[in-house]
C-alpha positions as CSV (number, residue, x, y, z in Angstrom):
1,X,-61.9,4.5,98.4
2,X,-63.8,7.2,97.3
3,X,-61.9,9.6,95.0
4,X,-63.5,13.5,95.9
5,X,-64.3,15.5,92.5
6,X,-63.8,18.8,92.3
7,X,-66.8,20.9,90.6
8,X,-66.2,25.1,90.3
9,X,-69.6,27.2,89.9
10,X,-69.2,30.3,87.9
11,X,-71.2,33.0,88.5
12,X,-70.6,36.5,86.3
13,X,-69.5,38.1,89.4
14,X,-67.8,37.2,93.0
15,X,-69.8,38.6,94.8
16,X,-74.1,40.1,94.8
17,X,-74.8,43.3,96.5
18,X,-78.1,41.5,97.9
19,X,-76.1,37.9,98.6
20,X,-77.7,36.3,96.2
21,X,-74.7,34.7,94.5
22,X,-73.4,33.9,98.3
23,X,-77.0,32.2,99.4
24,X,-77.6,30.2,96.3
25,X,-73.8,28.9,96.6
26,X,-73.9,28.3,100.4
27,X,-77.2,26.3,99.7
28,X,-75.7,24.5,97.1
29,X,-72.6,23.3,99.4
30,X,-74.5,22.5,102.1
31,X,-76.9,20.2,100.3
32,X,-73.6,18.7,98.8
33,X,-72.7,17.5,102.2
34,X,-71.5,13.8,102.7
35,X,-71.5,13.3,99.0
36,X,-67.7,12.8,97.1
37,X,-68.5,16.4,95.5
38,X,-66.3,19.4,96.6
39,X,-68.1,22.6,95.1
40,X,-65.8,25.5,94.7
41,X,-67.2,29.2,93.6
42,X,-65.6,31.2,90.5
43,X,-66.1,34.7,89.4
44,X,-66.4,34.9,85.3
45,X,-65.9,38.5,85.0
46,X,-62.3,37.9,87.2
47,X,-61.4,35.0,85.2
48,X,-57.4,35.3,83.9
49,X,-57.7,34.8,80.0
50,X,-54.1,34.6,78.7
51,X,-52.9,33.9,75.2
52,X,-49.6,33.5,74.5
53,X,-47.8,32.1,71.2
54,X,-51.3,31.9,70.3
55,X,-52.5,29.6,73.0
56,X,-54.8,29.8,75.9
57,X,-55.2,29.4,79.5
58,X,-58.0,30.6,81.6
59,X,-57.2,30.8,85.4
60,X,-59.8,31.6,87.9
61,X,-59.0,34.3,90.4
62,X,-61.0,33.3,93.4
63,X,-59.4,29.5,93.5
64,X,-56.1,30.5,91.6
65,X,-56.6,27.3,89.7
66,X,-56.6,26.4,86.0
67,X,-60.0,25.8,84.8
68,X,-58.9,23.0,82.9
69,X,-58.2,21.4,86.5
70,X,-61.5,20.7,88.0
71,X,-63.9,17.8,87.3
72,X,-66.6,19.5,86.2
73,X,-67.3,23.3,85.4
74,X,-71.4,24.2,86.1
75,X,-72.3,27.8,84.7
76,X,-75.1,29.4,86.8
77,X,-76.1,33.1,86.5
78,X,-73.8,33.5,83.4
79,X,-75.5,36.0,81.5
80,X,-74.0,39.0,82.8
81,X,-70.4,37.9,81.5
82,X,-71.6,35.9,78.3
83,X,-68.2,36.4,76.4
84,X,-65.9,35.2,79.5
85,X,-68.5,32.4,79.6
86,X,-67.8,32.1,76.1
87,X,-64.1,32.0,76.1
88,X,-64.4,28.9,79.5
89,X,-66.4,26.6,76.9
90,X,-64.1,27.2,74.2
91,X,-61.1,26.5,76.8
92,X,-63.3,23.5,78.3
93,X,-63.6,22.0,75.1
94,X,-60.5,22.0,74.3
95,X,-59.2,20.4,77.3
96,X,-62.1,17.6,77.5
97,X,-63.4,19.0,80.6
98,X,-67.3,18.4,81.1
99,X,-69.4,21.6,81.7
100,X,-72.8,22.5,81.2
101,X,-74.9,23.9,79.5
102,X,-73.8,23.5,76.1
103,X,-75.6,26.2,74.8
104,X,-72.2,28.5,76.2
105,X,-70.4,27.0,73.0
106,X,-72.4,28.9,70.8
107,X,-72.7,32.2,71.9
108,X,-71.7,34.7,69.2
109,X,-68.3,36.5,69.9
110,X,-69.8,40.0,69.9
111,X,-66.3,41.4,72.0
112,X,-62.8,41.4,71.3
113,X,-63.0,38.6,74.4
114,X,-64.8,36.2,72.5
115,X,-63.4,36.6,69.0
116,X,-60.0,36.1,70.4
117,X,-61.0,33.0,72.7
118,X,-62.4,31.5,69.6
119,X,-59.1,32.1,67.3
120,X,-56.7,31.3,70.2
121,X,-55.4,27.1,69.5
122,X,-56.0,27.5,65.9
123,X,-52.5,28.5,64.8
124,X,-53.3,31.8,64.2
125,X,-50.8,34.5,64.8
126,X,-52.1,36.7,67.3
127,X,-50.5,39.4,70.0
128,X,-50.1,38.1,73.6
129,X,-53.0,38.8,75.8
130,X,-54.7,39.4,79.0
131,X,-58.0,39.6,79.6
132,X,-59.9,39.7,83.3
133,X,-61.1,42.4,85.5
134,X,-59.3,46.0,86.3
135,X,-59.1,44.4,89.7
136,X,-57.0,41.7,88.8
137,X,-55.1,42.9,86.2
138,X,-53.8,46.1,89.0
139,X,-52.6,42.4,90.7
140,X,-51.0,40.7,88.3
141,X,-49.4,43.5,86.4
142,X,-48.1,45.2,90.0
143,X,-45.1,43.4,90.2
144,X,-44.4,40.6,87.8
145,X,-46.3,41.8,84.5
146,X,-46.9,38.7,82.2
147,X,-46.9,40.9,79.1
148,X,-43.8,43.6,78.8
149,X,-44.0,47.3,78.1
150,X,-44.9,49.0,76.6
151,X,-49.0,47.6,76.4
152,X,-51.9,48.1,73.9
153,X,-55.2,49.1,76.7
154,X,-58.0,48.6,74.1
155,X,-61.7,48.3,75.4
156,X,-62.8,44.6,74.2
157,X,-65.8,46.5,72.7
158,X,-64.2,49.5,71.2
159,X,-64.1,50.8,67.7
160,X,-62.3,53.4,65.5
161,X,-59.5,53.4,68.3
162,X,-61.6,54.6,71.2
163,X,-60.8,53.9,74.3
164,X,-57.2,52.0,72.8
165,X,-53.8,53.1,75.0
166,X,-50.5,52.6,74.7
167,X,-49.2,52.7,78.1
168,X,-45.3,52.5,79.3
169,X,-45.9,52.0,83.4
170,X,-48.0,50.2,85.5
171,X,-48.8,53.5,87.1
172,X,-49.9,54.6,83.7
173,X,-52.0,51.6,83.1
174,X,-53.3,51.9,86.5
175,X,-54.1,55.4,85.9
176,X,-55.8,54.3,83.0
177,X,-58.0,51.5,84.6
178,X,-59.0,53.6,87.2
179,X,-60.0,56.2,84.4
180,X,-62.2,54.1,82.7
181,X,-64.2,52.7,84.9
182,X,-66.8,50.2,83.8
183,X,-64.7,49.5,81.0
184,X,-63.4,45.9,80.1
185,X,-60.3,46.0,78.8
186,X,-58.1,43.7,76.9
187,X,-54.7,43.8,77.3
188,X,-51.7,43.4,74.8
189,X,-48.2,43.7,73.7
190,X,-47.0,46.2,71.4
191,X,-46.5,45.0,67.7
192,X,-43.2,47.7,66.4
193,X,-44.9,48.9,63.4
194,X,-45.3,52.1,60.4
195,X,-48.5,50.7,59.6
196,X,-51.5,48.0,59.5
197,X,-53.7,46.4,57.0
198,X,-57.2,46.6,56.8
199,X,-58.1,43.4,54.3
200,X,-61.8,43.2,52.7
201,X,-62.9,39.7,52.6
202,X,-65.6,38.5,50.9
203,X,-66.6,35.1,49.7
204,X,-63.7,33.2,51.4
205,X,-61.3,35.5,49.6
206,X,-59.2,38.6,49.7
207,X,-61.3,41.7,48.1
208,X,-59.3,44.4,49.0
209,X,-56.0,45.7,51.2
210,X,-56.3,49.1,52.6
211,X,-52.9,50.2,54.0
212,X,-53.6,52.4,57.0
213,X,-50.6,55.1,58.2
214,X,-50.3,57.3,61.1
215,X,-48.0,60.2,61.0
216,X,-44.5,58.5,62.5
217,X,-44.1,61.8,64.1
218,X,-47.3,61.8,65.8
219,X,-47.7,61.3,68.9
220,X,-50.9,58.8,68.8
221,X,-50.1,55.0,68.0
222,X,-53.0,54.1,66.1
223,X,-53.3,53.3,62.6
224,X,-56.9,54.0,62.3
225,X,-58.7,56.4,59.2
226,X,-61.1,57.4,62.3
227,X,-58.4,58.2,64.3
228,X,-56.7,60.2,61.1
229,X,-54.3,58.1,59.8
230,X,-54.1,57.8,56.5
231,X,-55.7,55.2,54.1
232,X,-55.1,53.7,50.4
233,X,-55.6,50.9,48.4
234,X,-52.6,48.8,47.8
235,X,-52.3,45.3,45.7
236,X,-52.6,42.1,47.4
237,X,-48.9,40.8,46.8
238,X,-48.3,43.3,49.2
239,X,-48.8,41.3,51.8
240,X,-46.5,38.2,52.4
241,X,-48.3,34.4,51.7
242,X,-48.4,33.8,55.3
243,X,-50.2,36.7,56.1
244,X,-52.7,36.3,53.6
245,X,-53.8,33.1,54.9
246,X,-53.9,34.0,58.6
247,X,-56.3,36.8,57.7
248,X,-59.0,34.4,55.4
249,X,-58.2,31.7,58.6
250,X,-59.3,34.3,60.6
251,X,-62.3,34.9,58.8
252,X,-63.1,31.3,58.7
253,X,-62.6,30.3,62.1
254,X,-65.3,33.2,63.0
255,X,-67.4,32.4,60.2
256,X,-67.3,35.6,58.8
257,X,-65.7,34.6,55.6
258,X,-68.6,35.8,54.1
259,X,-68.1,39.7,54.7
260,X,-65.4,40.5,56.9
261,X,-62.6,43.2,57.7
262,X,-59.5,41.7,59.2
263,X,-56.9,44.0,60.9
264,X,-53.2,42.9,60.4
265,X,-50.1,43.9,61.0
266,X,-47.2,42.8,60.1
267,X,-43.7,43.2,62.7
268,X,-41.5,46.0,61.9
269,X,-38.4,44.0,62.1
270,X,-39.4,40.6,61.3
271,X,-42.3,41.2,59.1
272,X,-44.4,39.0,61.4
273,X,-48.0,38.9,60.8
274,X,-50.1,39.5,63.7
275,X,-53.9,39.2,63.4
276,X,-55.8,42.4,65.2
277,X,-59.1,41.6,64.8
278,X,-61.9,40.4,62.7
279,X,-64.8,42.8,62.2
280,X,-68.2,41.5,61.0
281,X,-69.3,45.0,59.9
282,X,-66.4,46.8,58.2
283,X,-66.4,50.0,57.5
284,X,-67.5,50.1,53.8
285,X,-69.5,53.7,53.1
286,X,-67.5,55.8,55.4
287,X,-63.7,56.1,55.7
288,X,-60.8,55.8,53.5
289,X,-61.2,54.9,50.1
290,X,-65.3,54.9,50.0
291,X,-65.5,54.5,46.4
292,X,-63.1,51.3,45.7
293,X,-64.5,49.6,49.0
294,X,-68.3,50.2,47.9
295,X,-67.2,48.9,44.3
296,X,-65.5,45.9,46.3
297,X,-68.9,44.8,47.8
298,X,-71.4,45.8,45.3
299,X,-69.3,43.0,42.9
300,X,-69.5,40.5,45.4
301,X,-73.0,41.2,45.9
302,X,-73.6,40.9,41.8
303,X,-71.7,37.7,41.9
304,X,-74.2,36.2,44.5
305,X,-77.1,37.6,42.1
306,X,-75.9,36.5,39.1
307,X,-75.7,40.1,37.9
308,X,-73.4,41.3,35.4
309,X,-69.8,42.9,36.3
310,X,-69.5,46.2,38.0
């Protein structure tokens, strides 16, 4: 008896404005035709990307199925959505699920998509998530949200706090979506907090903690310098054990342990450590604190040299 397999194609979109995605796939089935192959067609940009207590799941919206349940996962015209691309090898790989081409693995997580797809299943405390298209998230977060509010909107590419949201309703975050079009957007729950922590790393280790404050009786949510919250110095020991290591794991894992500026904060309540992101170009001759940061870097730099102390 033969057993049918069940192969998904993803494209970057659902759809081409010419048919091109539509005619290559329809040629594709056709010439799969009395073989035990059952092609199916998947969006990337619509994929579902959930983490929750730091684990993921990637469901595709035009199937509704779980990517880790097909046979075989074939990425054609992929280069339009590289980071969801990105974030379905890193899932694929996970689960032992054959896909091609391999090349996918190793694309550099240049978003907040693909950094977070790479430190999801790595015991990393992060924020729950959703990530997919301002189509699909209007669907899922209509009735049955996955991820309460209040929600953290933040583009997956922004910076500084642009284009970042807290929003209380879905008609606010629907409002927003529809405000921003073009935009991808990653969405998240809100971490209670009076402040974050910038941390410095360089050479696999904890340079510097900048504590960054907002004005509690502001009206804006973000802890950002750029966004004019206030920044200093403070020691390390600030900063509980656990915490300290989930920001140098960070690093690692997106082998930026090198030079890196990892975004925590910790739970107002429980003094949970959440992990924000990891940026590969911190902020070093502009912002808060200019003078300790540059000092920070130069040292390491000396230490590579050889040179004497700063």
């Amino acid at each position: 008896m033969t057993v049918q397999k069940d192969i998904i194609v993803l494209f970057s979109y659902r759809s081409h404005k010419r048919g091109y995605i539509e005619m290559l796939f329809e040629r594709l089935t056709k010439s799969a035709e009395g073989t035990d192959l059952q092609l199916f067609r998947g969006s990337l940009a619509d994929l579902r990307v959930i983490i929750k207590n730091n684990s993921m799941s990637i469901i595709e919206s035009l199937t509704g199925r779980d990517l880790s349940a097909f046979n075989l996962v074939y990425f054609e015209l992929w280069y339009k959505a590289q980071q969801q691309a990105l974030a379905s090898a890193r899932y694929l790989e996970r689960k032992k699920v054959p896909y091609f081409s391999k090349e996918i693995y190793d694309i550099l997580p240049i978003t907040k998509v693909g950094e977070l797809a790479v430190l999801a299943d790595q015991s990393i405390p992060l924020p729950d998530t959703f990530i997919s298209s301002a189509r699909e998230i209007k669907k899922i977060f209509k009735n049955n949200p996955p991820i309460s509010y209040p929600l953290i909107v933040k583009a997956a590419d922004g910076y500084g706090g642009k284009n970042n949201y807290l929003v209380g309703s879905y008609g606010k975050l629907r409002n927003t979506l529809d405000n921003n079009k073009g935009v991808q957007f990653v969405i998240q729950e809100f971490i209670p907090n009076i402040c974050d922590y910038r941390c410095l790393v360089l050479g696999g280790r904890i340079a510097l903690v900048l504590k960054r404050s907002r004005d509690l009786k502001g009206m804006s949510h973000l802890n950002n310098t750029s966004a004019g919250a206030v920044g200093e110095v403070v020691a390390l020991d600030v900063l509980p054990k656990n915490a300290q290591d989930a920001v140098l794991k960070a690093a690692k894992v997106l082998n930026r342990s090198e030079f890196a500026g990892v975004d925590l904060m910790l739970h107002r309540d429980t003094n949970q450590p959440y992990i924000l992101e990891v940026n590969q170009t911190p902020q070093i001759e502009i912002g808060a604190e200019v003078d300790k940061k540059m000092f920070a870097l130069l040292k390491y730099m000396q230490s590579r040299v050889g040179g004497s102390d700063a």
